[in-house]
C-alpha positions in Angstrom: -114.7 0.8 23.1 -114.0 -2.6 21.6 -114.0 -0.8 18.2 -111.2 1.3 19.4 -109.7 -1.6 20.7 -109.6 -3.2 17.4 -108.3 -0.4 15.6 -106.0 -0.4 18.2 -104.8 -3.9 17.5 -104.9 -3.6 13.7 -102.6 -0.5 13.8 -100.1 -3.0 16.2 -99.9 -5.8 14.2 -99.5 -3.9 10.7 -96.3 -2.3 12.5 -95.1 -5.4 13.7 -95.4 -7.3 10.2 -94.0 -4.7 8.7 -90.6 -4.4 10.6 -90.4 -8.5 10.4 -90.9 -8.0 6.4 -88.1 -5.4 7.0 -85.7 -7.7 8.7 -86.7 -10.5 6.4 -85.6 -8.6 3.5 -82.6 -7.1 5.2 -81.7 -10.7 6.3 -82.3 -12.0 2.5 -80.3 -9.9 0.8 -77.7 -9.4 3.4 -77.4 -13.7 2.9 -77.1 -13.1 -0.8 -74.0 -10.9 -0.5 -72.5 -12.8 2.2 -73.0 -15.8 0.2 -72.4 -14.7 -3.6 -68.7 -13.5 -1.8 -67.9 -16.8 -0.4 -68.9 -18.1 -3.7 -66.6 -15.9 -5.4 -63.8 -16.1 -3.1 -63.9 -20.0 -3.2 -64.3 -19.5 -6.8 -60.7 -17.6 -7.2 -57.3 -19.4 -7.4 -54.6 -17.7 -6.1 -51.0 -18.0 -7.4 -47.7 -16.7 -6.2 -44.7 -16.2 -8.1 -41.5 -15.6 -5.7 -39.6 -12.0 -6.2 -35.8 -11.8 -6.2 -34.3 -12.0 -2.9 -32.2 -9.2 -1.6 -28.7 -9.4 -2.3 -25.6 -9.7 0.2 -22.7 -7.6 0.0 -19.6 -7.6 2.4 -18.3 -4.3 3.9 -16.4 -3.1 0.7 -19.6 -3.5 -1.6 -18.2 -7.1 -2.8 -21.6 -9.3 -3.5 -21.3 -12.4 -1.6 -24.8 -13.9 -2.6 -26.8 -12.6 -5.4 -30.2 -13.6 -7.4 -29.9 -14.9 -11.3 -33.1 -15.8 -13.1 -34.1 -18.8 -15.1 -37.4 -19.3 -17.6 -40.3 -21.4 -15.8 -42.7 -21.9 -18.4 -46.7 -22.2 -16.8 -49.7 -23.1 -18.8 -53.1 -21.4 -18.0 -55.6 -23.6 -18.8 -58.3 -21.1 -19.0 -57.4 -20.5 -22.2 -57.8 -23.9 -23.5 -61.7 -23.4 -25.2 -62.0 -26.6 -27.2 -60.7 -29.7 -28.0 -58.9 -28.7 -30.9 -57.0 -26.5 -28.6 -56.5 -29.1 -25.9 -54.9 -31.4 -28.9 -52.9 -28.5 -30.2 -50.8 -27.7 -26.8 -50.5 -31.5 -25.7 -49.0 -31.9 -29.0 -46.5 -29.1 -28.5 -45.8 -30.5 -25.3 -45.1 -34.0 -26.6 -42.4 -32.7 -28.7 -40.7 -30.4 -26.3 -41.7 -31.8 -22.7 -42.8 -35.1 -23.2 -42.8 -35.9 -19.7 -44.9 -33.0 -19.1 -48.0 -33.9 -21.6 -48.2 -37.1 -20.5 -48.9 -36.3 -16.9 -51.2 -33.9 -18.1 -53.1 -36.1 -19.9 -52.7 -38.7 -17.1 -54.3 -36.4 -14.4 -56.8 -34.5 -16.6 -55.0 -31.8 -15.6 -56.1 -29.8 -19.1 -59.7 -30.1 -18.3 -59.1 -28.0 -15.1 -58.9 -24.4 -14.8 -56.0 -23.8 -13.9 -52.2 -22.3 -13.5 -49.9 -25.1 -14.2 -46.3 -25.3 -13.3 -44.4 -27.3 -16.3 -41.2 -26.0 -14.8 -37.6 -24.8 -15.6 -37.2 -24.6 -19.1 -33.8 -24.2 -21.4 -32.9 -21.2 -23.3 -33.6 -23.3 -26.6 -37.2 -23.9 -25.5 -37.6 -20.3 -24.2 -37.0 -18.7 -27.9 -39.2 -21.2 -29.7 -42.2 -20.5 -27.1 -41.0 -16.7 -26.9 -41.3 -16.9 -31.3 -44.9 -18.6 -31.2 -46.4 -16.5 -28.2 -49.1 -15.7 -30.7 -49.5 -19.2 -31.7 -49.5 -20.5 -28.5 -51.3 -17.4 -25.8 -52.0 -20.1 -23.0 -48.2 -20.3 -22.4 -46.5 -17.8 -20.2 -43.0 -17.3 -19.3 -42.0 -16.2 -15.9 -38.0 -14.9 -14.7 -37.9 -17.7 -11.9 -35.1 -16.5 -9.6 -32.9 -18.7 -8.3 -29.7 -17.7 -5.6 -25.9 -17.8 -6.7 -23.3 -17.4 -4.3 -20.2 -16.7 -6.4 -17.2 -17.1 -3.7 -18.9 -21.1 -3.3 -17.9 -22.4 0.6 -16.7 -19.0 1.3 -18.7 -17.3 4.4 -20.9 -20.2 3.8 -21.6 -20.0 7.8 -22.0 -16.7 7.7 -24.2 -16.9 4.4 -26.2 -20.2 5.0 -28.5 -21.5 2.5 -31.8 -21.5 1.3 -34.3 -24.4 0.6 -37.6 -25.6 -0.1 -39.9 -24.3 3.3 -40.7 -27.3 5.6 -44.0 -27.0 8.2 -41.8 -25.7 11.3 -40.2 -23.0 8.4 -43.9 -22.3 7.6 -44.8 -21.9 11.2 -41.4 -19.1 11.6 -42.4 -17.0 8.0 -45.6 -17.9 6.7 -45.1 -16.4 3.5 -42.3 -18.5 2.7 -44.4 -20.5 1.2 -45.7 -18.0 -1.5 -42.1 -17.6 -2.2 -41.1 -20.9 -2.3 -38.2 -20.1 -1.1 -36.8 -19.8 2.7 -33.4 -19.6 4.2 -32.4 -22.3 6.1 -29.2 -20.8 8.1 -26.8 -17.6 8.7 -28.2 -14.2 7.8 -30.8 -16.0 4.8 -32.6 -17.0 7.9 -31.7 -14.7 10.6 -33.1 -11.8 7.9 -35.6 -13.7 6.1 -38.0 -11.4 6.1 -35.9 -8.6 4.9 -34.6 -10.5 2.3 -37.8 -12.5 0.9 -39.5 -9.4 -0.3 -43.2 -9.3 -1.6 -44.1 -12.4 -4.2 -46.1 -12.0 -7.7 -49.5 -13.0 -7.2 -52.0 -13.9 -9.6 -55.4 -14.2 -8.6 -57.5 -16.3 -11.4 -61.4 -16.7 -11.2 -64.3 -18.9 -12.6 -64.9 -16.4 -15.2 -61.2 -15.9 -16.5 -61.3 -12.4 -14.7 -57.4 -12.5 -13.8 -55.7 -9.7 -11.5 -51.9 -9.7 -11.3 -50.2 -8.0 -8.4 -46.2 -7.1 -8.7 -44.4 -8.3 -5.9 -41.4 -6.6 -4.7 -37.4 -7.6 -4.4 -36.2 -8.2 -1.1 -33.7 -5.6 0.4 -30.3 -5.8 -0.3 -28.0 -6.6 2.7 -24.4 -5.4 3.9 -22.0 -7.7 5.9 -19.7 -6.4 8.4 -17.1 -9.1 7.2 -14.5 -8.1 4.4 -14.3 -11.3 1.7 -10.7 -11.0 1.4 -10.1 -10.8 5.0 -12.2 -14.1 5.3 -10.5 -16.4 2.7 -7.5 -16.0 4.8 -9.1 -16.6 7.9 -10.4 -19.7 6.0 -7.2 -20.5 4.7 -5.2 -20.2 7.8 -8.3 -22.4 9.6 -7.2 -25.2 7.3 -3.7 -25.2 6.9 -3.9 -25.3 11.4 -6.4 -28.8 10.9 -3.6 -30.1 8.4 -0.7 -29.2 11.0 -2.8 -30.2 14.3 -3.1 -33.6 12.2 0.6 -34.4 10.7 1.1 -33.8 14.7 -0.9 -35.9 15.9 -0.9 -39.4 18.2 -1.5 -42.2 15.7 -4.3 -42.5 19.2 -6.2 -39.7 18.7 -9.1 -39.6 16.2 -8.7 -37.4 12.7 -8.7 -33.6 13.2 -11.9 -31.6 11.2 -13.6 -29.1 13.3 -12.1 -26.0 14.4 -13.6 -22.0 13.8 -12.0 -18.5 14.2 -13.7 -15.2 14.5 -12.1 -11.7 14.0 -13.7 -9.3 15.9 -13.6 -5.7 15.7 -12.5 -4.2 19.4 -14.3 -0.5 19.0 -17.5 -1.3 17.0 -18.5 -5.0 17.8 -18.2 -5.7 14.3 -17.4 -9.6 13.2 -14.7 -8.3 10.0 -14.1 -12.4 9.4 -15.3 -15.6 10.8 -14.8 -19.3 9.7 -16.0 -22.7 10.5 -14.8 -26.3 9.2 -15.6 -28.2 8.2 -17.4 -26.2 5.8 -19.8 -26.4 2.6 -20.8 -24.7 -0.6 -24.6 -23.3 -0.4 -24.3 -23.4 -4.6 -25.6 -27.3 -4.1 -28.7 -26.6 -2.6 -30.0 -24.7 -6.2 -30.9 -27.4 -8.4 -31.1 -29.5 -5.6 -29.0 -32.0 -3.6 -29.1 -35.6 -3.2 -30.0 -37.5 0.2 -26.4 -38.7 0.1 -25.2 -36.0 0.0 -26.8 -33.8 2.5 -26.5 -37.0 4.8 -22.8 -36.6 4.4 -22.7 -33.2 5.0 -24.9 -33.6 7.9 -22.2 -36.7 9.1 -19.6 -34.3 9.5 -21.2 -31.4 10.8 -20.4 -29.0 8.3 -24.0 -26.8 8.5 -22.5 -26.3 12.0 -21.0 -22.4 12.4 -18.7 -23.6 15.1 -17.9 -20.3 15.8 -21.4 -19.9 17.9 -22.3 -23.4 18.2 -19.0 -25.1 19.4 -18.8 -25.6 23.0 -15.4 -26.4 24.6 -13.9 -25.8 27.9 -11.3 -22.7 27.4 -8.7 -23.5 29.2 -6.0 -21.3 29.6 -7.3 -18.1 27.6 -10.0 -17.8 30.3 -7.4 -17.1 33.4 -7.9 -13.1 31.6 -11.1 -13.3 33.8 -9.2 -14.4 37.3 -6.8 -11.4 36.1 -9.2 -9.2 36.2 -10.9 -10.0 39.3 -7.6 -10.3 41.4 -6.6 -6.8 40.0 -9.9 -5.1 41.4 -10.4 -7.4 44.4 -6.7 -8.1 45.3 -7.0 -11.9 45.6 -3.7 -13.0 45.0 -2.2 -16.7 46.0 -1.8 -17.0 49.8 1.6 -14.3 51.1 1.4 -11.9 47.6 -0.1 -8.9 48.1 0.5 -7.5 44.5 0.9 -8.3 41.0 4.2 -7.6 41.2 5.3 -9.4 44.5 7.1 -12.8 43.2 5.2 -16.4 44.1 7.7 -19.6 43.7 5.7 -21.8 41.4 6.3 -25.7 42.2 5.9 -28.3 40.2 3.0 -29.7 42.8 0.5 -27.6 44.5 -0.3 -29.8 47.9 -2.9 -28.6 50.3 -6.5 -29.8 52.0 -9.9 -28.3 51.8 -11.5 -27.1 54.8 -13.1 -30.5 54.9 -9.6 -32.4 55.7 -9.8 -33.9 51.8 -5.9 -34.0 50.8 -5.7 -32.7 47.0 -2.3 -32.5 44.7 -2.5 -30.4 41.5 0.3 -30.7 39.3 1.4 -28.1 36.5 2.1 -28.8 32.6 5.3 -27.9 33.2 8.1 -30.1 34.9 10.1 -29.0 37.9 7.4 -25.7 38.3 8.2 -22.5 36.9 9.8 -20.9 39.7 9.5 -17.3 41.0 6.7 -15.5 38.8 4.7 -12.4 39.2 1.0 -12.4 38.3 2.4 -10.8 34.8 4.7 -13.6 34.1 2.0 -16.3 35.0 -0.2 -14.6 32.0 2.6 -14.5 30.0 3.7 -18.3 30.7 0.4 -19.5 31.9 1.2 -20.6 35.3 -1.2 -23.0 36.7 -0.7 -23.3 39.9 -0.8 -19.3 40.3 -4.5 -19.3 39.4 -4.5 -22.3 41.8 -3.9 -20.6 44.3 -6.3 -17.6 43.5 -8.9 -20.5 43.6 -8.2 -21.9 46.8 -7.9 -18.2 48.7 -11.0 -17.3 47.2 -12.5 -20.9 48.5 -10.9 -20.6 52.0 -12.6 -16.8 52.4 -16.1 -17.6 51.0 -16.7 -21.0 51.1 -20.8 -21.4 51.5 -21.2 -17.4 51.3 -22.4 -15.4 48.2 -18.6 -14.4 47.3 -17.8 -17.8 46.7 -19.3 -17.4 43.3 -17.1 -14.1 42.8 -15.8 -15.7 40.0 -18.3 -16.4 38.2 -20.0 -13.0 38.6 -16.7 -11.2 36.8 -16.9 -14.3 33.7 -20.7 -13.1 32.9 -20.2 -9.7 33.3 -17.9 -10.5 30.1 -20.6 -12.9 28.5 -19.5 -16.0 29.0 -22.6 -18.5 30.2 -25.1 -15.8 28.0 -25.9 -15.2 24.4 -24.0 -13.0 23.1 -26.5 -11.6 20.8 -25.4 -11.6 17.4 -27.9 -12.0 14.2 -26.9 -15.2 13.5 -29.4 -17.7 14.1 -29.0 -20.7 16.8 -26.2 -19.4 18.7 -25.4 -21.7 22.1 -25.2 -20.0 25.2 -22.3 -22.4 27.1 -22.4 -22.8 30.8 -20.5 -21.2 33.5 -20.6 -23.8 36.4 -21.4 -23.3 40.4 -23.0 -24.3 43.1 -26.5 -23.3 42.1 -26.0 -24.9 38.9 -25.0 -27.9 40.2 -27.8 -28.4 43.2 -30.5 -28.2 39.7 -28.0 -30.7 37.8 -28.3 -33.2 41.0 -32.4 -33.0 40.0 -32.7 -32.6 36.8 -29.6 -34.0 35.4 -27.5 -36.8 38.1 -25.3 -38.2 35.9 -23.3 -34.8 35.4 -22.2 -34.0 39.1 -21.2 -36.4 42.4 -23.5 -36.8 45.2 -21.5 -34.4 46.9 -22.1 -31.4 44.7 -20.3 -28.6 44.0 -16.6 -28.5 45.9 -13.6 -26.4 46.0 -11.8 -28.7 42.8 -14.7 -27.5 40.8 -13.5 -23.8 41.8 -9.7 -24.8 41.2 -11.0 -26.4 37.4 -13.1 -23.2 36.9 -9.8 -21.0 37.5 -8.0 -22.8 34.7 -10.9 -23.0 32.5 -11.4 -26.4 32.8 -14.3 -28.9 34.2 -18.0 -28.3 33.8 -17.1 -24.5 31.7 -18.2 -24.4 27.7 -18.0 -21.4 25.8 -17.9 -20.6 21.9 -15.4 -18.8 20.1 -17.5 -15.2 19.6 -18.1 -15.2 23.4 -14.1 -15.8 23.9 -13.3 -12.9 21.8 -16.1 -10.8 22.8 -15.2 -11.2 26.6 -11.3 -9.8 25.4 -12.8 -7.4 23.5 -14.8 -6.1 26.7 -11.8 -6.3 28.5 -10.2 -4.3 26.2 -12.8 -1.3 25.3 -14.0 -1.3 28.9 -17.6 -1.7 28.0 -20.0 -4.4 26.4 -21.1 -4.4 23.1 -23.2 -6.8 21.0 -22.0 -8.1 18.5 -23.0 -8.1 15.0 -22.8 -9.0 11.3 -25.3 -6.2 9.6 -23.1 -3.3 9.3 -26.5 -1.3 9.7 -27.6 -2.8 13.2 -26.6 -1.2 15.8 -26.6 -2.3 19.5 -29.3 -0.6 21.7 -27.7 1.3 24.5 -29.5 -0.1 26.7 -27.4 -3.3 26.0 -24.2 -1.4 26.8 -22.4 -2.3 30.0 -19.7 -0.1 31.7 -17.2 -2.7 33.2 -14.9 -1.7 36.6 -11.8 -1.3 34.2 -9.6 1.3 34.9 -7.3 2.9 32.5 -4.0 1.4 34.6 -5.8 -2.1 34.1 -6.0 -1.9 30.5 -2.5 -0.5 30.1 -1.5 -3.2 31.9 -3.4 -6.3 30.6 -2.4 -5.0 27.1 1.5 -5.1 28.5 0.6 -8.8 29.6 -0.7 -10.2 26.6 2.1 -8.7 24.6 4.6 -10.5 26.5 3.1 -14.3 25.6 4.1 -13.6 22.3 7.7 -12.6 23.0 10.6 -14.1 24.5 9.7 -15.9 27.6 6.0 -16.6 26.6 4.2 -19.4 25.6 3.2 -18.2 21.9 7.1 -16.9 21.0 8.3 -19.3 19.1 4.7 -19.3 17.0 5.4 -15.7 16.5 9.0 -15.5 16.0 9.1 -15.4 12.0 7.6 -12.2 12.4 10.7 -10.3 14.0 10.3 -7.1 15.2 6.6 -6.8 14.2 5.7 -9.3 16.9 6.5 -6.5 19.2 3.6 -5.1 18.6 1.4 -8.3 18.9 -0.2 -10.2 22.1 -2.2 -13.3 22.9 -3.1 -15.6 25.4 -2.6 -19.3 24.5 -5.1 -22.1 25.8 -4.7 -25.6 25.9 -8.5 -27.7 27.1 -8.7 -31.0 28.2 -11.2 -32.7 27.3 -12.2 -36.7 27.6 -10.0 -39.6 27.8 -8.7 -41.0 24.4 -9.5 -37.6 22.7 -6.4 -34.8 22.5 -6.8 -31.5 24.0 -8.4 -28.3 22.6 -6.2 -26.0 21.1 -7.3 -22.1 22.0 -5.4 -18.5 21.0 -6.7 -15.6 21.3 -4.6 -12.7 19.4 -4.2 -9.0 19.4 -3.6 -7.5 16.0 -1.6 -4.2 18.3 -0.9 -4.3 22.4 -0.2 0.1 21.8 -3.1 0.5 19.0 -5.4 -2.4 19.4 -8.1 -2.8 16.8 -9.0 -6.7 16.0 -9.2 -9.6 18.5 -8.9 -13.0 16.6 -9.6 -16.1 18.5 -8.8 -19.5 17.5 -9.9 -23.0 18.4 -8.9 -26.0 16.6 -11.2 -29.0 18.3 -9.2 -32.1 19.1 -6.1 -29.9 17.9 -3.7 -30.3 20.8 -1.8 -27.5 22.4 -2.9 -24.0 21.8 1.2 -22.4 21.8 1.5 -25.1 18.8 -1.3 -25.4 17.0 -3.8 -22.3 17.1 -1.4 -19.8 17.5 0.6 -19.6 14.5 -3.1 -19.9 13.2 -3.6 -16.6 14.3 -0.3 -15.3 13.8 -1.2 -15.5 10.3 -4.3 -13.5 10.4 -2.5 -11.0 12.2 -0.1 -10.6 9.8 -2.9 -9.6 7.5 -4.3 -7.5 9.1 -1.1 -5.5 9.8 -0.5 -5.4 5.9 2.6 -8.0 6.5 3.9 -10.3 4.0 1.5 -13.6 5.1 4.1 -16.8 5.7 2.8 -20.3 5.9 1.3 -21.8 9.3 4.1 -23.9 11.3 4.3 -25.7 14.7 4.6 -23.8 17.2 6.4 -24.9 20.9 4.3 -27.6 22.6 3.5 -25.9 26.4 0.5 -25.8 28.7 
């Protein structure tokens, strides 16, 4: 028995060493791979050679930013197998790139093996080295691209820049640092990725085994916006900041900033927009000095004030009280149509349900008479809206319809993003009660102890007070108005807006024949943009607008707003102007947009003049 029992036990333990010699060899030479990889992956230098970006194009084909190439010379120093060899190439460097050998030799860099990057190199250089490749096989040449924009400032808002990556770049597109290379605003950053393409790589190990991997060129890109279209809108921009400021108090601080876009109605498609002041993205490719990117950063130029500008839009906003009082038939207090006549005084007196005692007096003196709600559109009566204000205050004070206005002004866009692929867009604010119980939290020093009240309402109407909006949303809520549905919109002419994003608005035919009608009257006899639009005779017919004119803080001149309509019977392209600081819209950023609207109805193009001084 205890013979069996030792066989037994012999058998047991021969299995059991022989499954640990198993593991044990399993483990060993498992280790051995594992570890002979990391050895050859810490072992391999990687280097990465940036492809050509993508090119831009506008609508017509026309290339707006495009990729050149310059020689970069690198020096592999693999290659380098004795001294003699060492001595040979620092002394070809010492005649050619002095600067170059001598940090070598400095930093011992030659000993090293290594890719080194000796830099941009002139044509001169580049036939010598190209002549004695033979001579010299541890220098190679690489087509470095660098970008060109050849229209300089033009679209440069629209364009942007590109750069050198920084670590929040890094964090955004991680292989922008293979490249080198990463936009830093407009559609080089909103599309980096499409645009960077694949890099060159060039993977070198211990034993001079190289692998080279092609990269690939970025995709090319197509702009919605038509380059010839755009230096006008550029043009016009400046010639309305040199008007706004031969006009000017002595007071008031020198006029710069101002942006138009020029939107088109049926697709959503931005055919132009400009910003001032502006830059050229040609000095960011060899490199720009801290005094001069200070400067540009001093004035704001990197800013696309066409998204990023917040002002109050005065007067072009009363098309969203239009709108609401045609479908909800608000009208001042006694008018039960738009076309039942109101007597306008100078002087709206009246008191809030609370007993406070308000006057609100309108920018023109002795009042405007007997008006209809088309002629206070078409000479931007205040104290018409005024009144809207106050009826819609007196019937919904504290209830849910008391923000009724502020439902119909987002379901255009105002207060949102619009959407479009530019990058950093501001959103702007449309101000009520809710807004203003957080500010009393969060932010005190914007809104009295007493919170929101029916004046804020009666600034609202006007588009005044707490309200900010940017150009695009301005022209994207007439646009709305106007088509009858939202759209997105957009400067890749191959994006398209999802459906989903598509909003039917409550506009009826009738409104839309009739708001058109409106429009067209502010820039004919009797309204507020006529004289701006009088050198265009008969053709102004066939125009409309709405002028704006926005307050803004004491010792600073008001906000000059239009928003045009290239056709009241055919319309096809909203422009909307804003000149910051530019004084009255009827003056200043009207005939700014008269201009463009001349172009775009294939009319001779006359110089930008003063306009009448109203609002």
């Amino acid at each position: 028995m205890s013979n069996k029992r030792f066989q037994y036990f012999l058998i047991f333990s021969t299995i059991l060493f022989t499954i640990f010699l198993y593991q044990l060899y399993s483990l060993q030479i498992r280790q051995v791979e594992f570890s002979s990889e990391k050895i050859a992956n810490q072992s391999t230098q990687s280097y990465y050679f940036p492809s050509p970006r993508g090119d831009i194009y506008d609508r017509e084909g026309i290339i707006l930013a495009k990729t050149s190439t310059v020689p970069k010379l690198y020096l592999d120093t693999t290659l380098l197998l004795s001294n003699e060899d060492i001595l040979r190439y620092l002394g070809f460097l010492e005649d050619y790139i002095p600067s170059k050998g001598a940090s070598l030799i400095k930093e011992d860099a030659y000993l090293r093996n290594e890719i080194i990057d000796l830099g941009i190199i002139n044509y001169e250089l580049f036939n010598i080295i190209s002549l004695s490749s033979f001579e010299y096989p541890a220098f190679f040449l690489v087509d470095f691209p660098f970008r060109e924009y050849p229209f300089g400032s033009v679209a440069s808002h629209i364009l942007g820049y590109t750069g050198i990556p920084n670590q929040y770049d890094l964090s955004l597109f991680p292989f922008s640092g293979l490249h080198q290379i990463v936009g830093k605003n407009g559609v080089e950053r909103f599309y980096e990725e499409i645009l960077s393409g694949v890099p060159i790589s060039l993977n070198l190990t211990k034993t001079n085994k190289k692998e080279y991997l092609l990269g690939t060129k970025g995709q090319d890109l197509h702009l919605t916006i038509n380059v010839d279209l755009q230096k006008i809108v550029e043009d016009s921009l400046l010639s309305g900041i040199e008007l706004a400021n031969k006009n000017k108090l002595e007071s008031f601080n020198t006029i710069q900033k101002g942006a138009v876009v020029v939107l088109h109605i049926d697709s959503g498609e931005i055919y132009a927009m400009a910003s001032a002041p502006t830059f050229d993205p040609n000095q960011f490719i060899s490199g720009i000095s801290d005094a001069q990117y200070s400067q540009i950063q001093k004035n704001q130029a990197f800013n696309n004030f066409a998204i990023q500008g917040l002002y109050p839009p005065g007067s072009v906003f009363k098309a969203v009280p239009y709108w609401l009082s045609y479908n909800e038939q608000i009208y001042p207090e006694g008018i039960i149509s738009f076309d039942q006549k109101y007597f306008a005084n100078e002087c709206l007196s009246f008191q809030f349900t609370d007993g406070s005692k308000q006057v609100y007096c309108d920018w023109k003196k002795g009042g405007h008479g007997y008006v209809d709600f088309h002629e206070a559109i078409q000479r931007s009566v205040n104290i018409y809206f005024w009144e809207i204000a106050l009826k819609i205050w007196r019937l919904y004070e504290n209830e849910e319809n008391e923000s009724i206005l502020q439902r119909y002004a987002k379901d255009l866009g105002f207060g949102s993003y619009t959407g479009v692929d530019l990058p950093y867009e501001k959103k702007g604010i449309v101000p009520d009660r809710e807004l203003f119980n957080e500010w009393q939290v969060s932010e005190p020093d914007l809104v009295r102890e007493e919170g929101w009240l029916g004046g804020d309402l009666m600034n609202l109407i006007v588009g005044q007070g707490a309200i900010t909006t940017t150009p695009l949303q301005v022209a994207n809520a007439y646009a709305n108005l106007v088509r009858g549905y939202t759209l997105v919109p957009r400067i890749n002419i191959e994006k398209f807006s999802d459906n989903l994003e598509m909003r039917i608005l409550q506009i009826d035919s009738n409104f839309k024949k009739t708001f058109l009608k409106d429009l067209g009257s502010v820039t004919n006899p009797g309204g507020t943009a006529y004289k701006s639009f009088l050198v265009m005779g008969e053709n102004a017919y066939d125009t409309g607008g709405k002028t704006g004119t926005a307050q803004t803080i004491k010792g600073k001149n008001s906000t000059s707003w239009f928003v045009g309509l290239d056709s009241i019977t055919n319309p096809q392209y909203i422009v909307a102007v804003v000149v910051e600081e530019g004084g009255s819209g009827s003056a200043v950023a009207a005939p700014v947009a008269r201009r463009i609207i001349q172009y775009l109805k294939g009319l001779e193009v006359t110089p930008v003049e003063f306009g009448e001084v109203t609002e």
